[in-house]
C-alpha positions in Angstrom: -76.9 -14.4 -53.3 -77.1 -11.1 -51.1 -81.0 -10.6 -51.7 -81.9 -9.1 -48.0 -78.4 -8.5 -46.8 -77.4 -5.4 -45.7 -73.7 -4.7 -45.8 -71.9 -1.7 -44.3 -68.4 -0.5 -46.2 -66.0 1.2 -44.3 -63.6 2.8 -46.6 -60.6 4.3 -45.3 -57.6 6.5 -46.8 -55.3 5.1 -48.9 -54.5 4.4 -52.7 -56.6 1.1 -52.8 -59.6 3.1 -51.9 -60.1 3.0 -55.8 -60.9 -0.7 -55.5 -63.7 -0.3 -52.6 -65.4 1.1 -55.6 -65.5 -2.3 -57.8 -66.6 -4.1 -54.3 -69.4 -1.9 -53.6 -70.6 -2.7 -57.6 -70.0 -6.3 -57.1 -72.4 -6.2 -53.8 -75.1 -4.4 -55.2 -75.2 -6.3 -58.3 -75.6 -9.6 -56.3 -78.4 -7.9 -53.9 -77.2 -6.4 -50.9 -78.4 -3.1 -49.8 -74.9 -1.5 -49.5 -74.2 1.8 -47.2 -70.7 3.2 -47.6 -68.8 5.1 -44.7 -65.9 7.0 -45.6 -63.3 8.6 -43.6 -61.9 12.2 -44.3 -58.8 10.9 -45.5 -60.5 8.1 -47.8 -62.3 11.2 -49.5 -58.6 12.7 -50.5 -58.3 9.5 -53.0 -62.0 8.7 -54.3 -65.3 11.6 -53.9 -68.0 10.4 -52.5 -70.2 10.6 -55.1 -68.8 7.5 -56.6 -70.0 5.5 -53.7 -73.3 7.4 -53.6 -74.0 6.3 -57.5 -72.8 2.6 -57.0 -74.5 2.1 -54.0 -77.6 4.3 -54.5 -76.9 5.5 -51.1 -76.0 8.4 -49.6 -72.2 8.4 -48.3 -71.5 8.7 -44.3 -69.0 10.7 -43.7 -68.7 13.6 -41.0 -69.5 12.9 -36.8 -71.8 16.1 -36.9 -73.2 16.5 -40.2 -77.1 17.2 -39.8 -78.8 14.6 -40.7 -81.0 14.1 -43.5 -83.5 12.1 -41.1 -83.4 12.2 -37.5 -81.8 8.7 -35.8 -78.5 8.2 -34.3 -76.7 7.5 -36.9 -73.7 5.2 -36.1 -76.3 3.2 -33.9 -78.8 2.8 -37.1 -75.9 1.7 -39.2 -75.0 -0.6 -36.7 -77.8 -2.2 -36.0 -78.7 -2.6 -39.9 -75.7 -4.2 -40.8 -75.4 -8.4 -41.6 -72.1 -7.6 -42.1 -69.5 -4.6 -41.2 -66.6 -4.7 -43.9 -63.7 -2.4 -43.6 -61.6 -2.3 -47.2 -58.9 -0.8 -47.5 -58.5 -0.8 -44.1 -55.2 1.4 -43.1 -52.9 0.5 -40.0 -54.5 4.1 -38.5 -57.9 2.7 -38.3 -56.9 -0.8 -37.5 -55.0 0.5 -34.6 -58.2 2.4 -33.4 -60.6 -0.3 -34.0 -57.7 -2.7 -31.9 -57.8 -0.1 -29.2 -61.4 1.3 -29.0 -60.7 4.7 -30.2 -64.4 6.1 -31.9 -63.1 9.7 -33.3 -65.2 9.0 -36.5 -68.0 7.3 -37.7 -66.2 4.5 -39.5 -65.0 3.5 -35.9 -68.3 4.2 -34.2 -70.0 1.7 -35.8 -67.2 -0.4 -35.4 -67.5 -0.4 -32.0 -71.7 -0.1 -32.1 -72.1 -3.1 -34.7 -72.9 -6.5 -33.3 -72.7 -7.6 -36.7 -70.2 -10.2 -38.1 -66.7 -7.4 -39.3 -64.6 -8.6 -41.9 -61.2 -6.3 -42.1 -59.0 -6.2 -45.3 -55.6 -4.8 -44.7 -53.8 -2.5 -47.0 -50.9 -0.6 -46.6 -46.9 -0.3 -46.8 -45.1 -3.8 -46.3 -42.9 -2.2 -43.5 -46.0 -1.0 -41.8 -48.0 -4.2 -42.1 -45.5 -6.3 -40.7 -44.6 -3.5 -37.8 -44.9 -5.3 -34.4 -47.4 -2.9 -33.6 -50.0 -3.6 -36.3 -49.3 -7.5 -36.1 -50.5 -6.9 -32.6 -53.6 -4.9 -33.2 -54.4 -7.8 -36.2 -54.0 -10.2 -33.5 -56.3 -8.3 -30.6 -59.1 -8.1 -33.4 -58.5 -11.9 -34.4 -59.0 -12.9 -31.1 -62.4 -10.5 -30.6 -63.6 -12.6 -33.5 -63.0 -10.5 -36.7 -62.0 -12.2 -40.0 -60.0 -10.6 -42.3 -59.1 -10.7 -46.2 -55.2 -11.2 -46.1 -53.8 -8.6 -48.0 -51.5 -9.3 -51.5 -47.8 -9.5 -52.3 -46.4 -8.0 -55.3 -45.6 -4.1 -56.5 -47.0 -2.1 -54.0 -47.7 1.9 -54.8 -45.3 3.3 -52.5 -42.7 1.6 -54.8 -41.6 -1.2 -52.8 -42.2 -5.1 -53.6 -43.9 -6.9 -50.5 -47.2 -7.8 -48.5 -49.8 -5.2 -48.3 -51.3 -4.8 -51.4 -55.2 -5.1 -50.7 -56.9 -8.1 -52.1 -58.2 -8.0 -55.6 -62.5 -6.9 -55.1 -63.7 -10.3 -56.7 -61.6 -12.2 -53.6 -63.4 -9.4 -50.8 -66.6 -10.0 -52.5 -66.1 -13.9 -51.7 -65.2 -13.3 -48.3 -68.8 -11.8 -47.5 -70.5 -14.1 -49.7 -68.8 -17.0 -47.5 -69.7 -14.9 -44.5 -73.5 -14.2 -45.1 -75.2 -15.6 -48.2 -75.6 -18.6 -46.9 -77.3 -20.4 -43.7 -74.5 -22.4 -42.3 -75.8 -25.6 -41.8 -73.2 -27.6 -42.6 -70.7 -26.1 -39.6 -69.3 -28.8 -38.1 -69.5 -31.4 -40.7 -66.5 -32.5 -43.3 -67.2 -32.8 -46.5 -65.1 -34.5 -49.5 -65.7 -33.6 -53.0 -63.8 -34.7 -56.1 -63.4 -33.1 -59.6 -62.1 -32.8 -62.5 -60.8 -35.6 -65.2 -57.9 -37.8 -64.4 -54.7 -37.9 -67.5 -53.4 -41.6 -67.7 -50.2 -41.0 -69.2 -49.1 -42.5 -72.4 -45.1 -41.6 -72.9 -44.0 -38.3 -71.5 -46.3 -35.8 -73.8 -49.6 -37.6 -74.2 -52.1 -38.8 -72.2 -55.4 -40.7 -71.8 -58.4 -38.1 -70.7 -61.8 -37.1 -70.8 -63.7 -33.8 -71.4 -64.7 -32.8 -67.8 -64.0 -29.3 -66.9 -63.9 -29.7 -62.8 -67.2 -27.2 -63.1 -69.7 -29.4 -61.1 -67.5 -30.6 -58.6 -65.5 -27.1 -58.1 -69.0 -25.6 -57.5 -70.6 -28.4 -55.0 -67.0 -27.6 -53.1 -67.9 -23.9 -52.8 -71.4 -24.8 -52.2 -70.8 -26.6 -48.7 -67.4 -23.8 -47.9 -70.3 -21.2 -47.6 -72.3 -23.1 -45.9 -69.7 -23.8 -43.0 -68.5 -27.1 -43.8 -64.5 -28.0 -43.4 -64.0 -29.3 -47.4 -61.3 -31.4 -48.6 -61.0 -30.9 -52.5 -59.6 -33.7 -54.9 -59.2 -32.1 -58.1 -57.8 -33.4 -61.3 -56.5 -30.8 -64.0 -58.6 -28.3 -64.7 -58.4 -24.6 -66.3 -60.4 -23.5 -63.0 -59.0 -21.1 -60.1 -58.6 -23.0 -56.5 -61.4 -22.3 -54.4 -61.0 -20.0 -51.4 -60.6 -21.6 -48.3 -61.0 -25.2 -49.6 -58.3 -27.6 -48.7 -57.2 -28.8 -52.1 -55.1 -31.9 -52.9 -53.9 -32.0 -56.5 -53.9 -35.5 -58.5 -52.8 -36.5 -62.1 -54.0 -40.5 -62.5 -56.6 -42.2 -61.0 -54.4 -43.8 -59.3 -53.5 -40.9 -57.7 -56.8 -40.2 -56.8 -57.8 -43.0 -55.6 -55.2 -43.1 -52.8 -55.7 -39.2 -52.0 -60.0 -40.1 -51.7 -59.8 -43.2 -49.2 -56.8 -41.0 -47.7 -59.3 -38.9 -46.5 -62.6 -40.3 -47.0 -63.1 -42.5 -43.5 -62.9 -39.3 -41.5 -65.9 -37.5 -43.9 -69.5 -37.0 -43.1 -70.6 -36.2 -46.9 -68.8 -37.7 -49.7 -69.5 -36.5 -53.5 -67.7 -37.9 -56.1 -68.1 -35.7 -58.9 -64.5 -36.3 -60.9 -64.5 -37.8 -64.5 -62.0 -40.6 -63.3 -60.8 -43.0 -66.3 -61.7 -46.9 -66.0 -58.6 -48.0 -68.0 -54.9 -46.9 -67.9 -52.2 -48.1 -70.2 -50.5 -51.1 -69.2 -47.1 -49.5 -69.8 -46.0 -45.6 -69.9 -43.0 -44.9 -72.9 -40.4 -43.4 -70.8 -39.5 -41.2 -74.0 -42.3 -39.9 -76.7 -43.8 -42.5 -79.1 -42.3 -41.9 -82.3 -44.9 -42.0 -85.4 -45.0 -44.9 -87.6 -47.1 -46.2 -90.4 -49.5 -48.7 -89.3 -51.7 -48.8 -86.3 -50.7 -48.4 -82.7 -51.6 -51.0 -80.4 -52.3 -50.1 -76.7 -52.4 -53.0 -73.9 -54.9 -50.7 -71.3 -55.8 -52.4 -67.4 -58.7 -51.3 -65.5 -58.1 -48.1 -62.5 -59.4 -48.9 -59.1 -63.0 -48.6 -58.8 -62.9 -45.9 -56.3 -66.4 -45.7 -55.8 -67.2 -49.0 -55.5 -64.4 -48.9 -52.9 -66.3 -46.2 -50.9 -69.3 -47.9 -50.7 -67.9 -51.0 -49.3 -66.1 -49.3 -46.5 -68.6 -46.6 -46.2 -69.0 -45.8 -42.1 -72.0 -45.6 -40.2 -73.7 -42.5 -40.4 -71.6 -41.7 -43.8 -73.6 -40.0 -46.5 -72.1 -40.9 -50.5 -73.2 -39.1 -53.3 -71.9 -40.4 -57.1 -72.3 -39.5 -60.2 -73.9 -40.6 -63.8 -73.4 -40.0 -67.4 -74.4 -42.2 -69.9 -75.0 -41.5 -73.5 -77.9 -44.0 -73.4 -80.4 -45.8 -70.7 -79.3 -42.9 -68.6 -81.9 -43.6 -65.7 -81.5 -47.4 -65.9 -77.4 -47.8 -65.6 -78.1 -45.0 -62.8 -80.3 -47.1 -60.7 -78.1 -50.0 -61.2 -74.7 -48.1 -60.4 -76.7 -46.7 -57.5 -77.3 -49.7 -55.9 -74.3 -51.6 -57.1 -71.9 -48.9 -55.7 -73.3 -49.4 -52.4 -74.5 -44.9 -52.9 -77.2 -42.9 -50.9 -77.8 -40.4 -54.0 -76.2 -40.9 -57.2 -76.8 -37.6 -59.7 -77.5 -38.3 -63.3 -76.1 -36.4 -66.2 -77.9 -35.9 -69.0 -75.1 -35.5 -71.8 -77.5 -34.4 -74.8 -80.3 -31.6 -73.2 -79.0 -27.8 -73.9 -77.3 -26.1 -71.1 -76.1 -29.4 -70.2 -73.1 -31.6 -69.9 -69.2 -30.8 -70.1 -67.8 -27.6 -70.1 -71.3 -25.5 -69.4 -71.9 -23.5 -66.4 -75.8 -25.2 -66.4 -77.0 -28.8 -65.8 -79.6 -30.6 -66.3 -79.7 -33.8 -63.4 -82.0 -36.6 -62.0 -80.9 -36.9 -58.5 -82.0 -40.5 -57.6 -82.2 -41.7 -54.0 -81.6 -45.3 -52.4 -84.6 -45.2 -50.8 -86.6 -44.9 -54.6 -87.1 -41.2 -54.4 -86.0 -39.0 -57.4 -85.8 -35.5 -57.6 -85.8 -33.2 -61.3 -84.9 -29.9 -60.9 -84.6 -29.1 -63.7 -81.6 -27.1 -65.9 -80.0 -24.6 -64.1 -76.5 -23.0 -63.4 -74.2 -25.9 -61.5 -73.1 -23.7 -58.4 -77.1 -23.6 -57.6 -77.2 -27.3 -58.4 -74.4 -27.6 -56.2 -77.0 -26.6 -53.2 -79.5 -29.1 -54.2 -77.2 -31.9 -54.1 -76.1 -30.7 -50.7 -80.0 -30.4 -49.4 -80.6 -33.9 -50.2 -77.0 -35.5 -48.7 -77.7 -33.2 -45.7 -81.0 -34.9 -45.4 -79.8 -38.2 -45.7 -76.8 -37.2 -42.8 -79.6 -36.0 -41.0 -81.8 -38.9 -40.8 -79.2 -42.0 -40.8 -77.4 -40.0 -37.6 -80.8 -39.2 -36.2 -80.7 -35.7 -36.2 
């Protein structure tokens, strides 16, 4: 996702230094050329020889060093980076970056870069949450920085608080988000649902299906990095929320039905990815069926047809996307639910390839268009799917609003 991307890594001194390590791995292991600045008092916690062998780079350091090649150095760091990350970043060098104080050459570049800087604080609860530093945060929120909000919990200096720095897989999403991807969905709103619904039986059981949320959770990160404002319906799932997603949490498809056309008029892309159930049991035991011999009879109603719904009150300019899986005819009851549903791309699961189906991080699709076109693209993992679906809806937004 980083192939090409050059990221710059201030680390500065403090106990979370040690994690700066893992986030400088996770970079280079997804492709970005990685160079590692460290101050003098980041060197008192982790050498820099740990940077240099993660990073395959050597470690900036010293204002006056001699240089192994002749530049200006700051400047040439500067100017390389796609993105300037500071992590940990202590209230001493958030304080100079606030106030334009270059006595090193973590805050040199700083101040050279023209690059995007994402800042992630850590230090002690009391100092985080001094008036001073909540100042400085806020005079580099408003030049345009982003930041990684720092953790609560059991910090090191013994106290229980905010200011713990955020775990290296969260700071690693933070400059994917920034710079992986092309943001050409900024500016649009996108709705996405996923998961399966429960339709509840007494209080312990419930009617389900074997959807994991994977698909939809991964079309919802897809269009996050590229810029879009999601909203995220999600039945349960065993999957972690997705940073910075608006999430809305549903049990039923009843529920989700009233939390989609909640939101839906005011989207620009729709996708419908949840496994939603078509029928619901007529009546809900308020205590737990007891077990009897014989057979249980259930009386089961049909759920809104939320998709359906969409495309009858889909607005002008509106792009919907549903989904198919059938466990025969897959292409023919697509083509039909495609046009019946009133959809501009419906995706087609097929149940039965490998690497396929529920529960898998692949997919194997036929993405089939209104206007007769259909697109193959073969198996691959779902959260690179997830950007193939959102090429062809951003198409289809593109030519009905004549863009």
């Amino acid at each position: 996702m980083l192939k090409g991307k050059c990221v710059v890594v201030g680390v500065c001194g403090g106990i979370a230094a040690y994690k700066a390590a893992a986030v400088v791995s996770g970079l280079v292991k997804l492709g970005a050329e990685v160079h590692v600045i460290m101050t003098q008092a980041a060197q008192e916690f982790v050498g820099k020889l740990t940077f240099q062998t993660l990073s395959q780079n050597l470690v900036t350091d010293e204002m006056f060093a001699e240089p192994k090649k002749w530049d200006v150095e700051h400047v040439e760091l500067a100017q390389k980076a796609d993105l300037f990350l500071v992590a940990p970043a202590t209230a001493n060098t958030i304080a100079k970056m606030a106030n334009g104080i270059a006595d090193n050459m973590l805050t040199c570049v700083y101040l050279a870069t023209q690059a995007p800087v994402l800042i992630a604080p850590a230090m002690n609860k009391n100092m985080y949450e001094h008036p001073a530093t909540v100042e400085n945060l806020q005079k580099l929120a408003a030049r345009g920085c982003k930041f990684v909000e720092p953790g609560e919990g059991f910090l090191a200096c013994g106290v229980t608080g905010k200011g713990r720095l955020s775990e290296p897989e969260e700071i690693i999403e933070a400059v994917v988000d920034e710079i992986a991807y092309e943001k050409d969905l900024r500016g649009l709103k996108v709705l996405v649902s996923a998961g399966a619904t429960q339709e509840p039986l007494d209080p312990v059981r419930y009617l389900t299906n074997h959807s994991s949320g994977k698909m939809g959770y991964a079309v919802a990160r897809a269009a996050k990095r590229r810029g879009a404002d999601v909203v995220l319906v999600s039945g349960k799932t065993a999957l972690d929320p997705v940073r910075g997603v608006k999430m809305l949490q549903v049990g039923s498809a009843q529920e989700m039905h009233d939390a989609i056309l909640s939101q839906s008029a005011n989207c620009d892309i729709v996708v419908k990815a949840a496994a939603v159930a078509d029928y619901t049991p007529v009546q809900t035991a308020d205590q737990k069926i007891k077990k009897e011999d014989g057979a249980l009879t259930l009386t089961l109603r049909r759920t809104p047809d939320i998709l359906a719904e969409l495309g009858r009150e889909k607005p002008a300019g509106q792009v919907l996307v549903g989904f198919c899986m059938e466990t025969q005819d897959l292409l023919l009851h697509a083509k039909e639910k495609l046009k019946r549903k009133n959809c501009d791309l419906i995706v087609a699961n097929n149940l039965f390839t490998e690497g396929a189906g529920f529960g898998v991080d692949t997919n194997t699709v036929t993405i089939l268009s209104a206007d007769g076109a259909a697109a193959e693209p073969g198996n691959m993992p779902k959260e690179e799917l997830a950007h193939v679906i959102l090429d062809m809806a951003k198409e289809k937004y593109d030519e009905k609003n004549g863009l």
